[in-house]
N, C-alpha and C positions, 0 to 999 in steps of 0.2 A: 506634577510629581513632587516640584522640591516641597512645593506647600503642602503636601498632605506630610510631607517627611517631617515638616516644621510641627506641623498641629500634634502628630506624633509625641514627637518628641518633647514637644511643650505638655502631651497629658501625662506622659510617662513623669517628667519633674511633678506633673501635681501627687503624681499616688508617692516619688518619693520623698516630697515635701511636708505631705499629711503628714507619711509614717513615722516623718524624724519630728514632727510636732507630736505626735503620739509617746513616743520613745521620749519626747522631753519632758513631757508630764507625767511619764510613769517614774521616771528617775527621781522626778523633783518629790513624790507621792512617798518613794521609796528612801530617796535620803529623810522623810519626817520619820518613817515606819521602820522599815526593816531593809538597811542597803541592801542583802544578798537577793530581796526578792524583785530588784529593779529587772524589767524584763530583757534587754540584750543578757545580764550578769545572767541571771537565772537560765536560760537557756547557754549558755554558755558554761554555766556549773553542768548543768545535765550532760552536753555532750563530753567533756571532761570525763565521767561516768560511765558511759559509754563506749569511749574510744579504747580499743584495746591496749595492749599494754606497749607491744612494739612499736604501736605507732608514738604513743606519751615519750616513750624513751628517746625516739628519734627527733621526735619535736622538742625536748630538752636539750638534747646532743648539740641540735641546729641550731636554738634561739637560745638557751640558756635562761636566764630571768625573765626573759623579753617573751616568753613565751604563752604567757598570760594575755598579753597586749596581742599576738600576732591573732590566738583563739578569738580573742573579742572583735576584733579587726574581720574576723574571718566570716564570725555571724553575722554582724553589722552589714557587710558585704552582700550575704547571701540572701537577708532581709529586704536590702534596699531592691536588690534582684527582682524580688517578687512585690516589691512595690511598687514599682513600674511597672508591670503587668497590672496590676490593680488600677493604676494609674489608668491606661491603655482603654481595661475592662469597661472604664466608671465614663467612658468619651462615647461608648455605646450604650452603654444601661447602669445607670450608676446604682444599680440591687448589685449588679455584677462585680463592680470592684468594692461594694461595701464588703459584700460578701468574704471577698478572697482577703480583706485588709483582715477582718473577723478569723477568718481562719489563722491569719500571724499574730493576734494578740491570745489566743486560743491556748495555741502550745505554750506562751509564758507563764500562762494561768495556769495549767493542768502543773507544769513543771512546780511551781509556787507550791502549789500544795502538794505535790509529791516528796517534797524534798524532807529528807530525816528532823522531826520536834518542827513542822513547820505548822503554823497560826491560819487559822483561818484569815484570818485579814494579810496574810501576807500575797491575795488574790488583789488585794484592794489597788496595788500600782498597777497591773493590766489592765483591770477594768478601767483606770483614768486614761488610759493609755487609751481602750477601747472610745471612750466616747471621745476625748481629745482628736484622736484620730479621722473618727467618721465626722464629724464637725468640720475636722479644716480640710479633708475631701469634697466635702458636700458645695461648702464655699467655694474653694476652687474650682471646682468641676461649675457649678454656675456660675461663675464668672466666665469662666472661659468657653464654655456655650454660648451666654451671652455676647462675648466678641466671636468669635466663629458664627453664627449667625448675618454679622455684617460682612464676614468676609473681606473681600478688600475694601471695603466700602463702611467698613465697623463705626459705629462711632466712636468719636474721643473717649467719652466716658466709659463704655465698656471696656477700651484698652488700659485704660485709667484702672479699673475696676480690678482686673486684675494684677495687673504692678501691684494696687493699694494690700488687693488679698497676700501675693506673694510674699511684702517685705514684710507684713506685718506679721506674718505665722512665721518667715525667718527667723525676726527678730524676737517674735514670743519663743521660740523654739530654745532660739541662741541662751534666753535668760532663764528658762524654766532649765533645762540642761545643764549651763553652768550652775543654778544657782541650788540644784540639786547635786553634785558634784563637789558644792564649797560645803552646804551642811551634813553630806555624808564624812567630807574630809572633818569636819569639827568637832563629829563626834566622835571620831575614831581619834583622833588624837590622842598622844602620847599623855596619860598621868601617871603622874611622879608621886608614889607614897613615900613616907619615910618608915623606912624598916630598921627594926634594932638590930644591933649588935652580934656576932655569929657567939653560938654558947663556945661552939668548935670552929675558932677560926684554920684557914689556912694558913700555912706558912708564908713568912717577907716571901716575895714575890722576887727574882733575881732579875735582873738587867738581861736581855737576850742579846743579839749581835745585830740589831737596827740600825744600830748607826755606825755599825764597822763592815756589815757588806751590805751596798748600794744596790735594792731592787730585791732585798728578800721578804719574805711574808714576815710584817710584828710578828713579836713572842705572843702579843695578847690582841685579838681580832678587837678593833674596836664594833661598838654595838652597831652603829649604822651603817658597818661594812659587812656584818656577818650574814652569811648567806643563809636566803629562807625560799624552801622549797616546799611547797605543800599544794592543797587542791582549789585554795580560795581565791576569787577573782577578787574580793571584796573582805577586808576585815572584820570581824563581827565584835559587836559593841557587847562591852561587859561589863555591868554597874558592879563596881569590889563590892558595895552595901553589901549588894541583896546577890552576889556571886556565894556556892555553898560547894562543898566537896562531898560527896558522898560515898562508900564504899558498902557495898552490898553484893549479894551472893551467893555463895557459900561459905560463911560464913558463922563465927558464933553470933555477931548482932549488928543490926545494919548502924554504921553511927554515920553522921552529917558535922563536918567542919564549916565556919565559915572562915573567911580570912583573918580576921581578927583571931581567932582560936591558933590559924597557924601561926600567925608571927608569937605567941604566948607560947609557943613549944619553946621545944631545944633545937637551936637554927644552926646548920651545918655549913661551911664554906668550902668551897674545895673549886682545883682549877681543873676542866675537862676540856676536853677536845669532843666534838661533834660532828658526824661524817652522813652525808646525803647519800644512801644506797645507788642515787641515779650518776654520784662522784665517774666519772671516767678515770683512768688511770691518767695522774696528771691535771686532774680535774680543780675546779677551785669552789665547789662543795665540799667543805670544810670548813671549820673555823675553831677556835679558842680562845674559851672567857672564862670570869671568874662567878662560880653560882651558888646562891645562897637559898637555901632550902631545908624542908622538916624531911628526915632520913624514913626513907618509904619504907622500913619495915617500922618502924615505931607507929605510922599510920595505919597498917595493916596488924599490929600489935592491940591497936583499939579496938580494933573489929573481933580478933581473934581466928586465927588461923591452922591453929597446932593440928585439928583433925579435917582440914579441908580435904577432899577430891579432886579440888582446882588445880589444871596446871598450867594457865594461864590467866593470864590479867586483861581484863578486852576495858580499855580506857574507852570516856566519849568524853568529845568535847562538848562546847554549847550549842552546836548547832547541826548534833548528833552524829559527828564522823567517829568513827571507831577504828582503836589501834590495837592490837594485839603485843602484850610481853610475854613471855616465859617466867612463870613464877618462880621455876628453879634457879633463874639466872639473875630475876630482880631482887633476890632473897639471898645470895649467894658470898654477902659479905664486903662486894663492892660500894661505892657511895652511890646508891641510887636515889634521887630524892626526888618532893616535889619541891620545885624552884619557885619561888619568888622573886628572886634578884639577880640582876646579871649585871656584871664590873663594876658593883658597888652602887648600882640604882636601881626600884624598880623594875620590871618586867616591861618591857614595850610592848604594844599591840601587837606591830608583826613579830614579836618572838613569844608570841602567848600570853600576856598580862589577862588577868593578873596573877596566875600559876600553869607551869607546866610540868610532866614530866622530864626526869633527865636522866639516863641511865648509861654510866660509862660504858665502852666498848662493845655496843648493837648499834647496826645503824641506827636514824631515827625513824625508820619506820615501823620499827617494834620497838620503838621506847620512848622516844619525844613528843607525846600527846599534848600540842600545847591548847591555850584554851579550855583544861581537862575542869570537866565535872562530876564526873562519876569515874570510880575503877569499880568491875563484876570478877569476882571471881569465877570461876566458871572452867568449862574443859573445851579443847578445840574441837571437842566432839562435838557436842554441844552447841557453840554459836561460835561462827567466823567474823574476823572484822572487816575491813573495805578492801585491804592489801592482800590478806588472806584468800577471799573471793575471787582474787585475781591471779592467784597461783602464785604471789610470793611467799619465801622462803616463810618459816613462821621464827626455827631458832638462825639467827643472822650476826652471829660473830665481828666486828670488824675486820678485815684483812691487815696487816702490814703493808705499810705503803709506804711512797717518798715519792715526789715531785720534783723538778726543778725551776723555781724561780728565775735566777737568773744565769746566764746571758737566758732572752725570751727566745722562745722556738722560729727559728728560718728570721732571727737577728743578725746586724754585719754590727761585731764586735774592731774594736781598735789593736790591733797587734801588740805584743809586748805582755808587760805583768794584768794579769785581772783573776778574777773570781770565779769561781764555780758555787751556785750557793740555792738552797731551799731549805725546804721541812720535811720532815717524816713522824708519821704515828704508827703506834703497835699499842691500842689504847688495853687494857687489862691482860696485857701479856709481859708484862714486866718493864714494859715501857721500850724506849729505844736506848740499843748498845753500841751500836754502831750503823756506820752508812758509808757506802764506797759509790766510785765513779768510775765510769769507764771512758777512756778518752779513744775516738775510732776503731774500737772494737779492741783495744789491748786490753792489759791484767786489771785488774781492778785494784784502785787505789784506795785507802780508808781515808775518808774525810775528816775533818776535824767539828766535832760540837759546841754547841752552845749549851747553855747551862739547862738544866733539866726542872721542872715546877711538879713532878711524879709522873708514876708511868700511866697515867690515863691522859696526858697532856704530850703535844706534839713536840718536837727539836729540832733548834735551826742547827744547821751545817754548813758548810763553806767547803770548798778545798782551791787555795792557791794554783795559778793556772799559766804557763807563759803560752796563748794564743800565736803561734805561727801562721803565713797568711795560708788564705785558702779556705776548703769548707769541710768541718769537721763533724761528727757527729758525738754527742754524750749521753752518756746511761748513770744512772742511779739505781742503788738497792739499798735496803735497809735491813739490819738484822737485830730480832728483839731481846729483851732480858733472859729471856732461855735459850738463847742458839739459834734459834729458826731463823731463817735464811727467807726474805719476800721471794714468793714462788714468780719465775719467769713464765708461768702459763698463762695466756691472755683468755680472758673469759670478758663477755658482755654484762651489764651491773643485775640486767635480769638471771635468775632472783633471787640472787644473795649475795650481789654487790660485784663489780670488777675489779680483777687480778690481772696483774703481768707489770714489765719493766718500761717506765719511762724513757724513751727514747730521743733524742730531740736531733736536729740542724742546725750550724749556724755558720754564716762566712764572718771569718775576718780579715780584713784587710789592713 
């Protein structure tokens, strides 16, 4: 009994030995060609697609960033699953687990070429996957026939035989894997253009309160911190050359930008704050930078607009996701642009190089198209984008909001003199006027601010604290350039973003 459990278990390792030899050559295939069609990634975008929306939101709630990693972890898992069956299959009839291996490289092919602007050749890392795969089955599986025939009695060599199959497809596995992994990372990498001069710069930038309360969010998010939420397991490569803008539609005439065309406009600077729809109250989707870009109606001015029908703008990127804006609200006088530059460099891959949308005060799910290739004019009648399809909001305002940074929630603070201190936005409501606290449910006390960069950018606050021991609870609110008072009604981000008051815990002792 234990030995058939051994041989078991030993064909199960071959089927899921092949498949991560398969998995390694399609990746290595796919960092030459096109990362997004590597086949775990690719099935993994699909179910992304797929997955309804409550569930995306909860799996962001839970993992946060990480949640990319946990999805790929997840397929990977339920792969190898069935690879060991395959495995199993191939110890009885190896037609049998070739078969069922065939059926797991199947779905990543079909996915490939389902996926929006996708290339024929972007089947091409399955298919290596395919035959890589049946290959180092085939060998396994005879090797290990050939020792199972000795039994206990196997010869050396056969036992031999297999170790020699084993390490060597490990280790082909291990390098084709990594070494797919190193030239997807190589090409995705960070390029640094130099961009000129804003025609409209921003104003000096003031001093925030960084280094007078300990543990609150910069005034200005640096670039490597700022939080990016989107659908892509894998960044997509975008040659500037040969990258072009184009705006078509409804329109007076379809015209094509390329990069070079936009940095020859008239380059706008200005500092925005940026809010993730999926933000929780309290949340740390958010951020604030400095962005350099050609002002979107002057682009939509080339095209000509005066007698459109459109009343939205359905953006694509390069590798055809689609976002939906409101033209009335892109158009409405605020700095909306397309970005080039963010804190004085450049566009980085993950934040869209090398242009993106930026539209103050909408979430960015109807405004932040990074990666953008096309904007259509067009009506929501008409054609829905990815979020739209999914019953999100289409017009999506920013809420008013505030967090608290620091003391951190269900913290033990030191008694005596300390800090109460965060941020709050109320991005094209006139900005932020004030912010108050509540200390265990007493009056609300007004906080004191930090200096303001306009009302589409966020402000730190503080308020002076003498912590007695024990465990306390605090609230923040925030009240905008008009009066509006941050509603205490608690809503979920679906879908049009979450409301209500930050609450926290903390002991001090």
């Amino acid at each position: 009994m234990r030995n058939r459990l051994v041989h078991a278990s030993a064909h199960a390792g071959v089927g899921i030995l092949a498949t991560l030899v398969g998995i390694a050559a399609g990746h290595l295939v796919a960092g030459l060609t096109e990362p997004a069609a590597s086949p775990v990634l690719v099935v993994g975008s699909t179910v992304i697609d797929l997955t309804p929306t409550p569930l995306k939101e909860w799996a962001i709630a839970q993992f946060g960033t990480h949640d990319k990693a946990v999805l790929v972890g997840s397929v990977l898992l339920g792969v190898l699953v069935l690879a060991a069956v395959a495995g199993l299959l191939a110890r009885r009839r190896f037609a049998y687990g070739a078969a069922l291996l065939l059926v797991l490289v199947a779905v990543p092919a079909v996915a490939a070429l389902d996926r929006p602007g996708a290339a024929t050749s972007d089947v091409l890392p399955s298919l290596v996957a395919a035959v890589a795969g049946l290959a180092a089955l085939a060998w396994l599986t005879r090797s290990h026939t050939a020792a199972d025939r000795g039994a206990d009695g196997a010869t050396g060599p056969s036992r031999r035989g297999v170790l020699v199959a084993a390490t060597t497809l490990g280790v082909a596995a291990a390098a084709m894997g990594g070494a797919g992994r190193w030239i997807a990372s190589y090409r995705s990498r960070t390029t640094v253009v130099d961009l000129p001069a804003a025609t409209d710069p921003a104003p000096a930038f003031p001093a925030g309160l960084d280094d007078r309360v300990p543990g609150i969010s910069g005034f200005r998010t640096a670039t490597d911190d700022f939080y990016r939420v989107d659908t892509r397991l894998t960044l997509p490569i975008v040659d500037v050359d040969g990258w072009t803008l184009t705006i078509d539609g409804d329109v007076d005439r379809e015209v094509t930008f390329t990069f070079d065309d936009l940095l020859a406009m008239p380059l706008v600077e200005r500092d925005i704050t940026l809010t993730c729809v999926s933000n929780e109250v309290g949340g740390t989707y958010v951020g604030s930078a400095r962005w350099l870009g050609v002002r979107l109606t002057d682009l939509l001015d080339s095209a000509g607009i005066d007698g459109t029908r459109a009343d939205q703008l359905l953006s694509t990127d390069v590798d055809g996701m689609t976002i939906s804006t409101p033209l009335a609200l892109a158009t409405d006088g605020r700095d909306a642009m397309i970005a080039v530059g963010m804190n004085g460099r450049s566009l980085t891959r993950e934040h869209g190089f090398p242009a993106r949308m930026v539209v103050p005060g909408l979430y960015g799910f109807v405004s932040a198209c990074k990666w953008i290739t096309r904007i259509t004019l067009t009506t929501y009648a008409e054609q829905e984008a990815y979020w739209t399809r999914r019953d999100w909001a289409t017009d999506a305002p920013i809420k008013i909001s505030s967090r608290i940074d620091t003391p951190r929630p269900l913290s033990t603070v030191d008694a005596g003199r300390t800090v109460i201190g965060g941020v709050a936005w109320a991005q094209h409501q006139g900005g932020i006027e004030r912010v108050e606290v509540r200390v265990d449910g007493g009056p609300w006390q007004q906080a004191r601010l930090g200096p303001t960069a306009g009302s589409d950018y966020w402000r730190q606050w503080y308020l002076p604290w003498t912590a007695e021991p024990g465990r306390h609870s605090l609230a923040v609110r925030a009240l905008d350039g008009e009066g509006e008072v941050q509603t205490a009604a608690r809503t979920a981000p679906f879908p049009a973003g979450s409301s209500g008051i930050q609450e926290i815990v903390v002991n001090v002792a």
